[in-house]
N, C-alpha and C positions, 0 to 999 in steps of 0.2 A: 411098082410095088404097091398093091394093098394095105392100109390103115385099117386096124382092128380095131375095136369095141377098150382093148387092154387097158385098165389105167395106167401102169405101170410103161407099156410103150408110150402112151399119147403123149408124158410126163417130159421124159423120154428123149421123144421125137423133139418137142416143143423145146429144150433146153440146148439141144444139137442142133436145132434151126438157128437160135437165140446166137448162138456162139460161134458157129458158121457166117452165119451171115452179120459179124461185126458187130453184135451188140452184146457184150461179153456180163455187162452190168444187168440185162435182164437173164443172160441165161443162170446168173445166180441166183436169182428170186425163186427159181426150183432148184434150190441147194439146201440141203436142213445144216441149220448152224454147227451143228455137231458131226457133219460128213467127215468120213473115213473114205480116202483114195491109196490103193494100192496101184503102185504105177513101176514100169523098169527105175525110175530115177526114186524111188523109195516109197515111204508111205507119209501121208499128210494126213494130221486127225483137226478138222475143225474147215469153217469155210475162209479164214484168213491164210491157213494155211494150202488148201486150196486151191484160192486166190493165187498167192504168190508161185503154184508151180503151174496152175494152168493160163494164166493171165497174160503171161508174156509169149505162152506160143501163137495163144489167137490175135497177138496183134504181127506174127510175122504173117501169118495164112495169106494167102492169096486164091486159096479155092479150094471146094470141098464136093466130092459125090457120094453120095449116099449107096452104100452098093446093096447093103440086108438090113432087114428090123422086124424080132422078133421080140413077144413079149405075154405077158398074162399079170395075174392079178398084180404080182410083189416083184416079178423081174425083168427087166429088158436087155437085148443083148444088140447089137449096133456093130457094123463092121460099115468103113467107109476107109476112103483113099481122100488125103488132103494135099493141097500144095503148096508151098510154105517159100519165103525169098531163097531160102539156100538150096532149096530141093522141089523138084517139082512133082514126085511122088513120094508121099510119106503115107501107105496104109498102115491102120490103127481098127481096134476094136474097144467096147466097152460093154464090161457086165454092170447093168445099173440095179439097185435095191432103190424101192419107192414106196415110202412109208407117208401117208395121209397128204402125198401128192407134193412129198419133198424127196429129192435125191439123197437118202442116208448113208450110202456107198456105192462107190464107182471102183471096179477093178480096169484098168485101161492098160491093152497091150499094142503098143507100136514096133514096128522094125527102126531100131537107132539105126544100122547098114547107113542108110544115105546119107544121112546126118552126119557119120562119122569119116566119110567118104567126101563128102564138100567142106568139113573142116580141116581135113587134109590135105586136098586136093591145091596145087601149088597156086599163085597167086594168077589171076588173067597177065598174060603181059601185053 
């Protein structure tokens, strides 16, 4: 996949690399302290808030591919498949806003399906 010129992708890109690849404290550093995420598990306005709903899934990850990334001046859009200790396919999507080269909202759509499917799923014996 080609990397464009977008600011709004490169932002983007740069903060889903940061978080992917286990360094969760810089992929906040492109976060605007006032981020607004809209996610299935509700909405968080602010980056502690944030914090606390995205923070704990990047430290289950186990792996991440990048499958699309599209973007222009103000928006990026991001679909990838991640794998996580309880599931080993968990795809997700995110619409990012990118104001002066901070992420001011992120809409983020996953399938819970596997999630809710391995915490169901009877004990190993």
């Amino acid at each position: 996949m080609a990397e464009t010129s977008s600011p709004a992708l490169q932002t983007a890109l740069a903060y889903h690399r940061a978080w992917t690849g286990h360094d969760f404290e810089h992929a906040m550093t492109y976060v605007a302290s006032d981020v607004v995420c809209e996610a299935p598990a509700g909405r968080f306005e602010g980056a502690a808030a944030f914090r606390g709903f995205m923070g704990p899934f990047t430290q289950i990850l186990t792996g991440s591919e990048l499958i699309a990334a599209f973007g222009d001046e103000r928006t990026a859009l991001l679909m990838y498949d991640t794998a996580t200790v309880p599931v080993s396919s968990a795809p997700g999507a995110e619409c990012l806003t990118v104001e002066n080269g901070r992420i001011t909202h992120i809409r983020i759509i996953f399938d819970r399906t596997p999630f809710d499917a391995a915490r169901n799923a009877p004990p190993p014996s």
